[in-house]
C-alpha positions, 0 to 999 in steps of 0.5 A, a space after each residue: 686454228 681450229 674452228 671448232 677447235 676447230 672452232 667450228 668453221 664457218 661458211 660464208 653467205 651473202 654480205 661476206 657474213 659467216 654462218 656457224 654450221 652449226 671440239 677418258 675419264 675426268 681426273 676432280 670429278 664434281 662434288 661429292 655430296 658423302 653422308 658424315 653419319 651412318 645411313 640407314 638402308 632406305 635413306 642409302 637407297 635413297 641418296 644413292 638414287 639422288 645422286 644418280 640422278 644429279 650426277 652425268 658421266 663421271 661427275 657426280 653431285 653436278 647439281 643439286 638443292 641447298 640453301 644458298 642465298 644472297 645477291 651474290 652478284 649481279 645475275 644471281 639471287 637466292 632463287 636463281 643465276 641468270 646464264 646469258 647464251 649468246 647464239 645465231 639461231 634467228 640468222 641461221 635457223 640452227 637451234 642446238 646451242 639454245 636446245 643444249 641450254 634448255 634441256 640442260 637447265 631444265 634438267 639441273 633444276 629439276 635436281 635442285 639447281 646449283 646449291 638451290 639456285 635455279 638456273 635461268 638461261 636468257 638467249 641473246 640473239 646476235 641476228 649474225 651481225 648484231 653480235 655487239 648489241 646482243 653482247 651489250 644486253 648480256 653484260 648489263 643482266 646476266 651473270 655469265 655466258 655459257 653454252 652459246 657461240 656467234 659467228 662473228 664473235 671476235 667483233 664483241 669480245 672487247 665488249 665482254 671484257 670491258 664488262 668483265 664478263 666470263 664465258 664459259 664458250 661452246 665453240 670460240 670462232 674468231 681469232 680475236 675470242 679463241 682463247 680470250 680473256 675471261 674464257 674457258 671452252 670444252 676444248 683448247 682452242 687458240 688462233 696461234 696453233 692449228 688444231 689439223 695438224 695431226 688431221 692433214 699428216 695422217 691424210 697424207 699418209 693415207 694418201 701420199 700422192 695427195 700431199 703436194 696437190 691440196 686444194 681450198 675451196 671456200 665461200 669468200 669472207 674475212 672468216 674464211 680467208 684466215 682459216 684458208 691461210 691456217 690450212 695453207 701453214 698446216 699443210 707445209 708444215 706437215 710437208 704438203 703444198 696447197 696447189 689451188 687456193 680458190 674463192 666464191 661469191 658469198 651469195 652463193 653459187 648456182 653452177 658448181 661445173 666451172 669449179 669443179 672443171 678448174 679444180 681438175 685441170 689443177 690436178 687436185 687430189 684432196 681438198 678442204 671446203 669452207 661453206 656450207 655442207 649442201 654447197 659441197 655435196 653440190 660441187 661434190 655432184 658436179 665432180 662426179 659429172 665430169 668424172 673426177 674423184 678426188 683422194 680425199 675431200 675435207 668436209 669439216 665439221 660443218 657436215 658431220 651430222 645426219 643430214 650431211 648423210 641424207 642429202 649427199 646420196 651417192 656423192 658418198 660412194 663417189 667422194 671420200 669425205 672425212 671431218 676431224 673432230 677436236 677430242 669429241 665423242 662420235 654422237 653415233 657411238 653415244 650409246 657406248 658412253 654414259 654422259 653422251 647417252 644421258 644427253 640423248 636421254 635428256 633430250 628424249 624428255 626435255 626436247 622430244 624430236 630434238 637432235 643430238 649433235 656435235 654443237 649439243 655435245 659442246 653446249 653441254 660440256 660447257 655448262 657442265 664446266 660452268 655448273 661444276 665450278 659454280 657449285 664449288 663456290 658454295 653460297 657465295 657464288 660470285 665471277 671471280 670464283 666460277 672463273 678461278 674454279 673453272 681454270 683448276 680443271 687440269 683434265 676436263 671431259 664433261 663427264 666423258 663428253 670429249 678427251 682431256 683438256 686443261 682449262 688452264 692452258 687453252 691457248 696452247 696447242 691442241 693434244 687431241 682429235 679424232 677422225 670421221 668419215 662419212 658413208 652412205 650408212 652414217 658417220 664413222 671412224 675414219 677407216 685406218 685411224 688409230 686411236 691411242 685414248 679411250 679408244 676413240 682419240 688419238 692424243 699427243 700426236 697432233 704436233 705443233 704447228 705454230 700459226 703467224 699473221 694471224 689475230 691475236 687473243 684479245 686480254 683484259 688490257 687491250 681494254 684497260 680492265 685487269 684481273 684484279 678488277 674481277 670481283 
């Protein structure tokens, strides 16, 4: 499984709670918006500008006016389409989804919206644990989910589903929501298939003394132990062994020594954290206090991120810390990437001071896939249409954002990632990783493990609704 498409993993925290840390050129662009007569010079210039402006990476026409109108569908009206984002933000304090879909939107309508219609973005916060009653509030207001993600969101997926509600997910977590009904992501993500198996082979590669001595440290939680039982899969898979499978209280730690002390005495040479990126700079510190280094620590994605870099100060000389991202565009190399640098511009002026990150990068993809299929609609702008439009993305990248995926085919296992590590002067490409796309991914090596034991997807059956019932 991938948290992130990794499904984000997750850390655990007091109440064995989980806490987000927070996934090439696109084949069927958006619409194009071509004059039928000849134009003259000023008014080429002119549209030329428009669609400049309303286009991002190498979609063109994303949003724009037009005279759409009608209640089409509840949520939207011919003034505007009310988005419901679904976000952990009042628990964990980490504003990057409810960010994304603000300067998203704010930017989408100042080009008009989606054929006139103004997007309208209604955070629902789940409060971590209140993921039902906010998953409640959505289904009863908003047209569709987009841009959002909770922690414990497997809880509430029957809950979307008996609404009939589609969601256009940032980063699915659970098993129960990765590849759910009604869902499309910026990135394939199914609980069946591990999303590291190309991740753990090229670490065993590059560390062959590494493979049978794996380690897993993590925050104890229901979340945890089912990521902690797909690394173990992956890593046998992929000819490894997990040597230690440890587990902490989920309030947290105050002296790491102990663990570090048995993760030595295992003779543990690379390991995969689950908690959060201060926790492991914290054992990472108590490592290097008895003097033991590993080969290679999995930091995940939770970490990648500047402040990862900022607070781990010389662990990162000590500690080779990697994260495998799921076919997404490294945000220190956004200015090599024309989507990806329209997102730091938008932020610049929609949301100064505000940080691009990974979870922005997915938050926007995903509303990029939601304003794309919605304007393919035209006026009649209803569920079943953004839905069926959105499966027809065969090689969608949110305008150059990430790799490839096929929004038809999520649940099926994960083509593409890409390798980081963590220096003291930032995040970069993993030294030794070897792209084979865009010069950034590497696809069609990842393998496929298929995962067991593990929670199903949850389907429109498993609350008597079926696809015929989508308007």
């Amino acid at each position: 499984m991938r948290l992130l498409r990794l499904t984000m993993r997750t850390a655990a925290v007091a109440g064995a709670a989980a806490v987000l840390a927070a996934g090439c050129s696109r084949a069927g662009g958006g619409s194009q918006s071509a004059a039928t007569t000849p134009a003259s010079p000023a008014a080429t210039s002119s549209s030329a500008a428009a669609s400049a402006a309303s286009g991002f990476g190498t979609l063109s026409g994303v949003c724009h006016g037009g005279s759409a109108s009608g209640s089409t569908d509840q949520g939207v009206t011919s003034s505007s389409i009310t988005v419901g984002v679904l976000t952990d933000e009042a628990f964990n304090k980490d504003p990057d989804l409810p960010n994304a879909a603000k300067v998203f939107a704010a930017w989408c309508d100042a080009q008009g919206g989606i054929d006139g219609r103004k997007i309208v973005p209604v955070l629902h916060q789940t409060d971590l644990m209140a993921v039902v009653a906010a998953m409640t509030a959505a289904c009863s207001s908003d047209f569709v989910l987009a841009g959002g993600s909770a922690a414990l969101d497997g809880i509430a997926v029957n809950t979307r589903l008996k609404c009939l509600l589609p969601d256009f997910d940032a980063q699915p977590v659970m098993a129960q929501n990765q590849g759910s009904a009604l869902q499309v992501a910026p990135y394939a993500s199914s609980s069946q298939y591990s999303g590291y198996a190309g991740y753990y082979k090229w670490l065993f590669q590059k560390y062959p003394g590494s493979a049978n001595h794996v380690g897993i440290l993590s925050g104890q939680s229901v979340i945890t132990e089912i990521d902690a039982s797909a690394v173990e899969q992956t890593v046998k898979a992929d000819g490894g062994a997990v040597a230690y499978n440890g587990t902490f209280p989920p309030v947290g730690v105050s002296n790491w020594t102990p663990y570090a002390q048995t993760i030595k005495a295992k003779g543990i040479k690379g390991l995969t954290f689950y908690d959060t990126p201060q926790d492991l700079i914290a054992l990472e510190q108590a490592l290097d206090s008895i003097g033991y280094h590993l080969d290679w620590i999995d930091a995940n994605s939770n970490a990648y991120g500047t402040g990862f870099i900022q607070i781990a100060g010389k662990a990162l000389t000590k500690q080779n810390n990697y994260a495998s991202l799921p076919g997404i565009w490294p945000v220190e190399k956004a200015a090599g990437n024309p989507a990806v640098q329209k997102i730091v511009q938008l932020f610049h002026q929609y949301a100064p001071g505000q940080p691009v990150t990974l979870q922005v990068e997915l938050g926007f993809s995903a509303w990029l896939l939601f304003a794309v299929s919605a304007e393919s609609c035209g006026a009649n702008l209803t569920r079943l249409c953004v839905y069926q439009a959105a499966l027809k993305q065969a090689a969608w990248t949110g305008g150059g954002i990430s790799a490839p995926t096929n929004e038809g085919a999520l649940t099926g296992p994960p083509t593409c990632f890409n390798i980081e590590q963590a220096t003291a002067s930032g995040w970069q490409a993993a030294g030794g990783f070897t792209p084979n796309t865009g010069g950034t991914y590497s696809c069609g090596q990842e393998g496929t493990v298929k995962l067991t034991g593990l929670p199903g997807p949850a389907q429109l059956s498993d609350v008597g609704k079926s696809l015929s019932d989508l308007k």
